[in-house]
ZATIDO-111466 format. One record per residue: x, y, z of N, C-alpha, C, O in turn. Coordinates in steps of 0.1 Angstrom, whole numbers, padded with zeros to 4 digits. Layout:
<nodes>
> X|Y|Z|X|Y|Z|X|Y|Z|X|Y|Z
...
</nodes>
This chain:
<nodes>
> -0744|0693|-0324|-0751|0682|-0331|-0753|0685|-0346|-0757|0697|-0347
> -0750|0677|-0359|-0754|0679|-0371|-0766|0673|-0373|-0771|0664|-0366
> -0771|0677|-0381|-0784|0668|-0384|-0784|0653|-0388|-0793|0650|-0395
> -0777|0646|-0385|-0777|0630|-0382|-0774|0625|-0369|-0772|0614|-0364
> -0775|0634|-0364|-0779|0634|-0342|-0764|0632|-0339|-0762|0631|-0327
> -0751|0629|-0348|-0741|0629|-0340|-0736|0642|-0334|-0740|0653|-0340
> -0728|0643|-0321|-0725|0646|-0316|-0715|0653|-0318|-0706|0646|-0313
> -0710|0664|-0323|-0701|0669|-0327|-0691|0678|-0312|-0696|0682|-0302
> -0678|0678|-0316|-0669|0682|-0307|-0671|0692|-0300|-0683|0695|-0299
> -0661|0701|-0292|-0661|0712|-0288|-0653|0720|-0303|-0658|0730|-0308
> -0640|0714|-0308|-0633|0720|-0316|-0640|0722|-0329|-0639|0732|-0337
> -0648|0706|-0330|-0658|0711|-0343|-0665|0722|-0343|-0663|0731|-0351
> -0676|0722|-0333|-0681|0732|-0332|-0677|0747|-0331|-0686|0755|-0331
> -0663|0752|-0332|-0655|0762|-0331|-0657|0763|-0346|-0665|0769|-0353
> -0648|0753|-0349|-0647|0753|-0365|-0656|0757|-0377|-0654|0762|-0388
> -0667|0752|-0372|-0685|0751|-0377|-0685|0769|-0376|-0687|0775|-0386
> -0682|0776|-0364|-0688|0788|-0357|-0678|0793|-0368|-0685|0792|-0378
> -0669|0798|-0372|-0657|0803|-0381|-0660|0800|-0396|-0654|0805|-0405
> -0670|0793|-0397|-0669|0787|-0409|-0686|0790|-0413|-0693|0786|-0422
> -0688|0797|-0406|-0702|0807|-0407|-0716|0796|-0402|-0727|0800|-0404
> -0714|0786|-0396|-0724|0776|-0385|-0730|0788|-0376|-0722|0793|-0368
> -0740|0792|-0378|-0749|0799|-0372|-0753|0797|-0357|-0753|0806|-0348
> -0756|0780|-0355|-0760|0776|-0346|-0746|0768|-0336|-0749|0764|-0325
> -0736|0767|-0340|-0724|0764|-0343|-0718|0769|-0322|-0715|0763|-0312
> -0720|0780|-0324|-0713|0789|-0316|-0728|0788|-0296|-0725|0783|-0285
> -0738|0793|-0300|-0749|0781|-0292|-0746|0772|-0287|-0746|0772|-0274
> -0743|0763|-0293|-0741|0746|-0289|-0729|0747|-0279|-0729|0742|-0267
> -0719|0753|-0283|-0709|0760|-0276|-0713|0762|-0260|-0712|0753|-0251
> -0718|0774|-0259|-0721|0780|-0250|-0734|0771|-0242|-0733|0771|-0230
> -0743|0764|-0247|-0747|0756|-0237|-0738|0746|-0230|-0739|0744|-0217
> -0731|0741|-0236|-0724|0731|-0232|-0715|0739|-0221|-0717|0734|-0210
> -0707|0750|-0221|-0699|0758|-0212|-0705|0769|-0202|-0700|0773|-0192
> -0715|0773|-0207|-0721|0784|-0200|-0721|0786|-0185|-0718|0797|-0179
> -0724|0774|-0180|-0718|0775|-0165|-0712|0774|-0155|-0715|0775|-0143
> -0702|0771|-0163|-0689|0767|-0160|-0682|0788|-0166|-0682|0795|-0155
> -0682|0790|-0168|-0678|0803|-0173|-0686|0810|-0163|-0679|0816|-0154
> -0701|0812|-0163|-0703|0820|-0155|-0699|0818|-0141|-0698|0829|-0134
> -0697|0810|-0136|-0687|0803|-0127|-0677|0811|-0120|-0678|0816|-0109
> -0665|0812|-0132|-0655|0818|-0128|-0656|0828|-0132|-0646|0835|-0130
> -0666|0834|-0141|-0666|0851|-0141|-0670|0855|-0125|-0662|0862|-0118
> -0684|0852|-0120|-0682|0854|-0104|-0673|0851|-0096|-0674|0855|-0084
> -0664|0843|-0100|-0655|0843|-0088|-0640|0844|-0089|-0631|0839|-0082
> -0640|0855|-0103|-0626|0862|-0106|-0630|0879|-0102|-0624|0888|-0097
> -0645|0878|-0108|-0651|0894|-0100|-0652|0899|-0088|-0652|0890|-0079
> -0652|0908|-0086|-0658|0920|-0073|-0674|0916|-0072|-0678|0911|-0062
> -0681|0920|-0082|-0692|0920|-0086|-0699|0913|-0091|-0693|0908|-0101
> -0716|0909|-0090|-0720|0896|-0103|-0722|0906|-0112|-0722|0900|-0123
> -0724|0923|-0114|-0726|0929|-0118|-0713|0929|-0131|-0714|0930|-0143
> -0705|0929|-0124|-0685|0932|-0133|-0688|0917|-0141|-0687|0915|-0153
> -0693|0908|-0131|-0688|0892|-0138|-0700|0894|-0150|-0695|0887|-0159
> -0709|0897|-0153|-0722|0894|-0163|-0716|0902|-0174|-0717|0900|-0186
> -0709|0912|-0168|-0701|0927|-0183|-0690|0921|-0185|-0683|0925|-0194
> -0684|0909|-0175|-0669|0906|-0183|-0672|0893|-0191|-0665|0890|-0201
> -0684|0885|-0187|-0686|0874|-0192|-0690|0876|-0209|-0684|0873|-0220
> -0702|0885|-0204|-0706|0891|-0223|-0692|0901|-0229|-0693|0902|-0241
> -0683|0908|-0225|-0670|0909|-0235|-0664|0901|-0239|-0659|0901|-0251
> -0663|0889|-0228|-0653|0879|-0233|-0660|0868|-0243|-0653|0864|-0253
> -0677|0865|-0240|-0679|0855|-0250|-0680|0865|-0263|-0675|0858|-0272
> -0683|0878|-0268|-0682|0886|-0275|-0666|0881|-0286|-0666|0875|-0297
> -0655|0885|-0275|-0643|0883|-0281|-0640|0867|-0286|-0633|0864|-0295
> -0649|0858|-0276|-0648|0842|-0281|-0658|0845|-0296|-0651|0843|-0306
> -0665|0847|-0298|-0673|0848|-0309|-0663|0854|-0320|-0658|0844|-0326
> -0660|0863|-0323|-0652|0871|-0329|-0637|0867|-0332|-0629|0872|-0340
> -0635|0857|-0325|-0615|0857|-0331|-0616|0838|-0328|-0606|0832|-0325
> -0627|0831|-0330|-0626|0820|-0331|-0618|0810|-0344|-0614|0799|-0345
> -0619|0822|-0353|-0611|0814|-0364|-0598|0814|-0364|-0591|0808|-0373
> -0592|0822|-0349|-0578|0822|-0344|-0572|0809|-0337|-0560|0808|-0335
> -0580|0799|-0332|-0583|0792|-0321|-0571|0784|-0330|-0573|0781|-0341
> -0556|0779|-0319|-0549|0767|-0328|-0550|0756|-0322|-0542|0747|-0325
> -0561|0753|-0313|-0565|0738|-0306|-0552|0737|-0298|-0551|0725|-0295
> -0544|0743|-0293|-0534|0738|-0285|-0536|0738|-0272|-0527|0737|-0263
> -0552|0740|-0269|-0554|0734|-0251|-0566|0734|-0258|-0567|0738|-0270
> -0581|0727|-0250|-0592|0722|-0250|-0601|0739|-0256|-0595|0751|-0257
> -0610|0737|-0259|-0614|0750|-0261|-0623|0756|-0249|-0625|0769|-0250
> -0627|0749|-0240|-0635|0747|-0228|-0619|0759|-0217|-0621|0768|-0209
> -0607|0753|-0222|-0599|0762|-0215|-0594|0777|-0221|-0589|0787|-0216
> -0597|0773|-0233|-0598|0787|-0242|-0609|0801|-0236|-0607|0814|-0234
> -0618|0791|-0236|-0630|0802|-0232|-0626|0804|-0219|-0625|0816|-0218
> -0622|0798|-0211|-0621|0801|-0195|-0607|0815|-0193|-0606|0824|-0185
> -0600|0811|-0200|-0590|0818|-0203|-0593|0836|-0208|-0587|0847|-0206
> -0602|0833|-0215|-0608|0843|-0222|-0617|0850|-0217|-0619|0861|-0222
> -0624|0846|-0205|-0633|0847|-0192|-0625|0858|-0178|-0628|0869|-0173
> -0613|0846|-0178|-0606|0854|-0168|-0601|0863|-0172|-0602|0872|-0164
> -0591|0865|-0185|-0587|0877|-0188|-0600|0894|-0189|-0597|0905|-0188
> -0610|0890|-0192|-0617|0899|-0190|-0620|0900|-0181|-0616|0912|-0180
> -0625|0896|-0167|-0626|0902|-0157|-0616|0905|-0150|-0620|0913|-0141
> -0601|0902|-0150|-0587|0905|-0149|-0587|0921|-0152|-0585|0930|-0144
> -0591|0923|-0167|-0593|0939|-0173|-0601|0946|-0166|-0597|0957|-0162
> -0617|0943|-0163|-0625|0951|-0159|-0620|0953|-0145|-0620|0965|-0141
> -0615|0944|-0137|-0611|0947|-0122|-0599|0960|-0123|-0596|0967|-0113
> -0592|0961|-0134|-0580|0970|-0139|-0586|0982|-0140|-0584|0990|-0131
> -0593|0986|-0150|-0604|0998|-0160|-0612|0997|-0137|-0606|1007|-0133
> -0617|0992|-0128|-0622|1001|-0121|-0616|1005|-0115|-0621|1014|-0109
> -0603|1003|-0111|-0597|1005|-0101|-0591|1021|-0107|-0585|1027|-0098
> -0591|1027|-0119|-0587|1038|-0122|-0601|1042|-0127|-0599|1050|-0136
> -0616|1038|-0125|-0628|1045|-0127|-0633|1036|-0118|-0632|1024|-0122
> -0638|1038|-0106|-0645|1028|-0102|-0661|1030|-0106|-0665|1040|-0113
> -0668|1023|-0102|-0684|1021|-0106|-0692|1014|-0092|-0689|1006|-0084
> -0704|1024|-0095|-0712|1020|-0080|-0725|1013|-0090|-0728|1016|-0102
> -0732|1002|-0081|-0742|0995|-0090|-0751|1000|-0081|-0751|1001|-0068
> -0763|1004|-0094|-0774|1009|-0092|-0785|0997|-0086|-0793|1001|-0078
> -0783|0981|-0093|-0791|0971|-0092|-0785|0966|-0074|-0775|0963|-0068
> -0804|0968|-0068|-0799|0960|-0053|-0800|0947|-0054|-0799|0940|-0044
> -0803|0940|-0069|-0807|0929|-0066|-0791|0918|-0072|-0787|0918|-0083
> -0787|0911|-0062|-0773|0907|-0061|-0775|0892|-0060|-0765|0886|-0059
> -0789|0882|-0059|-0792|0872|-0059|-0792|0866|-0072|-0796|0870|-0082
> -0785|0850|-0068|-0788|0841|-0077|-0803|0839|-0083|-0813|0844|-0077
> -0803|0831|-0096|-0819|0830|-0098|-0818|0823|-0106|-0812|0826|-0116
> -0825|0806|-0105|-0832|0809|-0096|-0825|0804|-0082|-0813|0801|-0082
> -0835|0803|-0069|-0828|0803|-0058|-0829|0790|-0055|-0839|0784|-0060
> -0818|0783|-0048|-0817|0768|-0045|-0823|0766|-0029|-0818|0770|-0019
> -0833|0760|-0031|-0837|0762|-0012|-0830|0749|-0005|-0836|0744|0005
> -0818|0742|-0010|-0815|0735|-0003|-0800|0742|0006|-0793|0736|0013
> -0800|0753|0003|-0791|0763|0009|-0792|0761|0025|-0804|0759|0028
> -0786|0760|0033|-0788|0763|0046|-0780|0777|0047|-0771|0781|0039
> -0788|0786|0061|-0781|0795|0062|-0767|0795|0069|-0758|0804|0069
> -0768|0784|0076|-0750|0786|0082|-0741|0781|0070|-0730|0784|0072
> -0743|0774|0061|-0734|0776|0048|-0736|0787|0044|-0725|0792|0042
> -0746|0796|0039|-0749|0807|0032|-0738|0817|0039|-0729|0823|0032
> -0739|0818|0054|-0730|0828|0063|-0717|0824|0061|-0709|0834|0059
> -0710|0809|0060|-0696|0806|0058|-0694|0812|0042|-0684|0818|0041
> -0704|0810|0031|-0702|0815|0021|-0696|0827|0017|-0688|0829|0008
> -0703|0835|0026|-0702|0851|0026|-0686|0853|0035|-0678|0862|0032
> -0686|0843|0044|-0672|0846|0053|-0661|0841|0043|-0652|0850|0043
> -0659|0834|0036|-0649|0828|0028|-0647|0837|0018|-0636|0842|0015
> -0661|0840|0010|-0659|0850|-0003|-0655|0858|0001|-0645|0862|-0006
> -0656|0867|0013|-0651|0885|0016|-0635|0881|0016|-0628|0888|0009
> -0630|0871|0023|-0616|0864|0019|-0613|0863|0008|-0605|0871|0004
> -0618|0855|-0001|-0611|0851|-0013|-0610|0864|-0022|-0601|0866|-0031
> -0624|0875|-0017|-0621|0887|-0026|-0613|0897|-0020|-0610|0907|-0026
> -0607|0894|-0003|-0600|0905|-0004|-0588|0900|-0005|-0580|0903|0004
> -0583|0892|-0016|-0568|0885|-0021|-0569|0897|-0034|-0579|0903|-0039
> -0554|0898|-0038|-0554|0906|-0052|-0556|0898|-0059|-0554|0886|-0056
> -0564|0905|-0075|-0570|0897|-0082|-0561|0886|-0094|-0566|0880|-0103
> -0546|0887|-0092|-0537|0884|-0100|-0538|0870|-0088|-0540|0860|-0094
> -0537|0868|-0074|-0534|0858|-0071|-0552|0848|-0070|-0554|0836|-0073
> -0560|0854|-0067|-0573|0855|-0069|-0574|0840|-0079|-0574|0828|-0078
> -0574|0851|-0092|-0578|0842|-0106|-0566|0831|-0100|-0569|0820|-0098
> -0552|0834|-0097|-0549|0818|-0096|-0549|0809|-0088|-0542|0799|-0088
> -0556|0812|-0080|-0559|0806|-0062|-0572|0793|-0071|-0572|0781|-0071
> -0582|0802|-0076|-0594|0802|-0081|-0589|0786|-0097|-0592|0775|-0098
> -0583|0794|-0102|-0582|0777|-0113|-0578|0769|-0108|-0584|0759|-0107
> -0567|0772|-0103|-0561|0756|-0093|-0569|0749|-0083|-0572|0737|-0084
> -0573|0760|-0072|-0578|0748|-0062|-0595|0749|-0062|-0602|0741|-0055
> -0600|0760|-0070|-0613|0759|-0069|-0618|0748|-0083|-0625|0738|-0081
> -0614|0754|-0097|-0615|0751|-0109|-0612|0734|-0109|-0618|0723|-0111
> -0600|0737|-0107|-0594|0719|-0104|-0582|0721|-0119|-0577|0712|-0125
> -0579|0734|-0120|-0566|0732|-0133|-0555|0730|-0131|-0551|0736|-0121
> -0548|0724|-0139|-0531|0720|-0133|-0524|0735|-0130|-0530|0745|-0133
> -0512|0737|-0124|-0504|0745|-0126|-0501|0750|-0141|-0503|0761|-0145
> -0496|0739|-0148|-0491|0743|-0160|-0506|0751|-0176|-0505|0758|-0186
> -0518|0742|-0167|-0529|0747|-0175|-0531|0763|-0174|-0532|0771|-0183
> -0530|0764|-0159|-0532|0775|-0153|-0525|0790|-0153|-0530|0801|-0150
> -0510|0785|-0161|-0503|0794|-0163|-0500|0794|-0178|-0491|0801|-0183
> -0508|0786|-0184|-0512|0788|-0200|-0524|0796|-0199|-0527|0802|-0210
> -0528|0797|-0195|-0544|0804|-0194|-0541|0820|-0189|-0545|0830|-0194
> -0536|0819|-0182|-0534|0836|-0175|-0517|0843|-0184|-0512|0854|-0185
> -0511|0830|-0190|-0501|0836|-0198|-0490|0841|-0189|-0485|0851|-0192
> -0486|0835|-0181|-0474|0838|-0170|-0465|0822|-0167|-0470|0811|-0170
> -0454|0823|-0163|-0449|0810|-0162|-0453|0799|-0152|-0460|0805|-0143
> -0452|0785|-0150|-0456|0781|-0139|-0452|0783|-0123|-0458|0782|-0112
> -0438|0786|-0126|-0436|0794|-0109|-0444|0807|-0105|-0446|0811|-0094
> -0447|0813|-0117|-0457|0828|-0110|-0469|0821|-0105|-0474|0826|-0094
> -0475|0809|-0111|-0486|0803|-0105|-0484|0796|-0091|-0492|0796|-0081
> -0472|0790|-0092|-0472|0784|-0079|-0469|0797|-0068|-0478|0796|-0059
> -0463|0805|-0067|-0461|0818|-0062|-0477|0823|-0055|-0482|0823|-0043
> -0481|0829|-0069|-0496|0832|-0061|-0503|0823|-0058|-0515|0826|-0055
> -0501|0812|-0059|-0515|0800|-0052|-0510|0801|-0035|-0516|0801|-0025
> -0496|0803|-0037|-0488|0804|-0022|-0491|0811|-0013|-0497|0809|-0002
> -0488|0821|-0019|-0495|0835|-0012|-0506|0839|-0007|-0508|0843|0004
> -0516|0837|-0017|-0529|0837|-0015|-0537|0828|-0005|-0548|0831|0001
> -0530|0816|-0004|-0532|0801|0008|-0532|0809|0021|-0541|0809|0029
> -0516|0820|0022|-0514|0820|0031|-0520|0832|0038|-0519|0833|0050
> -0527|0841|0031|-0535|0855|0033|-0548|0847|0039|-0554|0849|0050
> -0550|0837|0025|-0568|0828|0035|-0568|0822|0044|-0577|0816|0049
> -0553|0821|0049|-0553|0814|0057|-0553|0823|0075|-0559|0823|0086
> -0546|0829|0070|-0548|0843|0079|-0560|0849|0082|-0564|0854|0093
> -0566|0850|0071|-0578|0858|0071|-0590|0851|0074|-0600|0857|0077
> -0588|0832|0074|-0600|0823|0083|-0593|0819|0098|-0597|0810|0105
> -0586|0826|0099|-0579|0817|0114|-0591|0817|0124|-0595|0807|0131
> -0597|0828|0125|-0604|0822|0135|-0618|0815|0133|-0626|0812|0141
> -0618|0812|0123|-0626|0803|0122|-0622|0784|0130|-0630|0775|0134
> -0609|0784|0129|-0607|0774|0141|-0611|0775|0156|-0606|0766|0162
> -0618|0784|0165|-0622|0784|0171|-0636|0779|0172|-0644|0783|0164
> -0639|0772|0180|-0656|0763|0179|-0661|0777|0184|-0674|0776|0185
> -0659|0785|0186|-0674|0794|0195|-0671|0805|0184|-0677|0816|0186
> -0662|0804|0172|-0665|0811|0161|-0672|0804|0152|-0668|0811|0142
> -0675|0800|0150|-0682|0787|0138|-0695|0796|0138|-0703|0801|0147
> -0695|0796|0124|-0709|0802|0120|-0720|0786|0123|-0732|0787|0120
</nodes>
């Protein structure tokens, strides 16, 4: 917002932030924040990995914004910029891994409209979606979780759109394996 209450862009607001707008870069991040933290949890292993890839990446959004050529939304910029960091950090552990000291792994604050047999499907779906590799992962995750096209999706991770349709394939077919028995009624959480 400028100070005559209009409403200024996503791209303005980039522009403003490059162009030394203090408050510029803020407005930003309210507006996206949870949507990002979003898919930093659910391109990570960890909320622990997703909070250290979230702050590199808004770091790196902060820092190279005067690079931005508006040639996708900036909302997909950041997301892009989201997933490739936790893409990295899942890379950097797998040749150092890291054990987290924090037992505390809950959302906050907590939603009590949770039921626990969603809470337990939760847990049954995620240990699936995370034991997919994280290359099909992140693209399983924009397309059918995110809601991004193919071609968005393979602008964003920087691969062509058949690599996307490839691992959305693949990945379908791993979750799909890996919930089968959840078609049984006396497995139903």
């Amino acid at each position: 917002m400028d100070g005559g209450g209009v409403v200024s862009t996503d791209v303005d607001l980039l522009a403003a932030h490059a162009a030394g707008d203090t408050r510029a870069f803020a407005e930003l991040m309210r507006r996206h924040y949870d949507h990002l933290w979003q898919t930093a949890v659910r391109t990570s292993y960890t909320r622990e990995d997703a909070a250290d890839s979230l702050q590199e990446a808004l770091l790196s959004a902060h820092r190279t914004a005067a690079g931005f050529r508006a040639d996708a939304a900036v909302r997909s910029w950041l997301h892009t910029i989201v997933v490739n960091a936790c893409l990295d950090r899942i890379r950097r552990n797998k040749v150092r891994p890291t054990v987290s000291f924090s037992g505390d792994e809950t959302d906050d604050p907590r939603d009590e409209r949770d039921y626990i047999a969603d809470f337990e499907m939760s847990l049954v779906v995620d240990k699936a979606l995370f034991s997919l590799p994280p290359e099909q992962r992140a693209a399983l995750v924009a397309v059918d979780v995110e809601g991004y096209t193919v071609s968005e999706t393979a602008a964003m991770l920087g691969v062509p759109e058949g690599t996307i349709k490839s691992r959305c394939a693949r990945a379908r077919v791993k979750l799909a394996d890996r919930l089968e028995f959840l078609r049984d009624p006396r497995n139903r959480i």
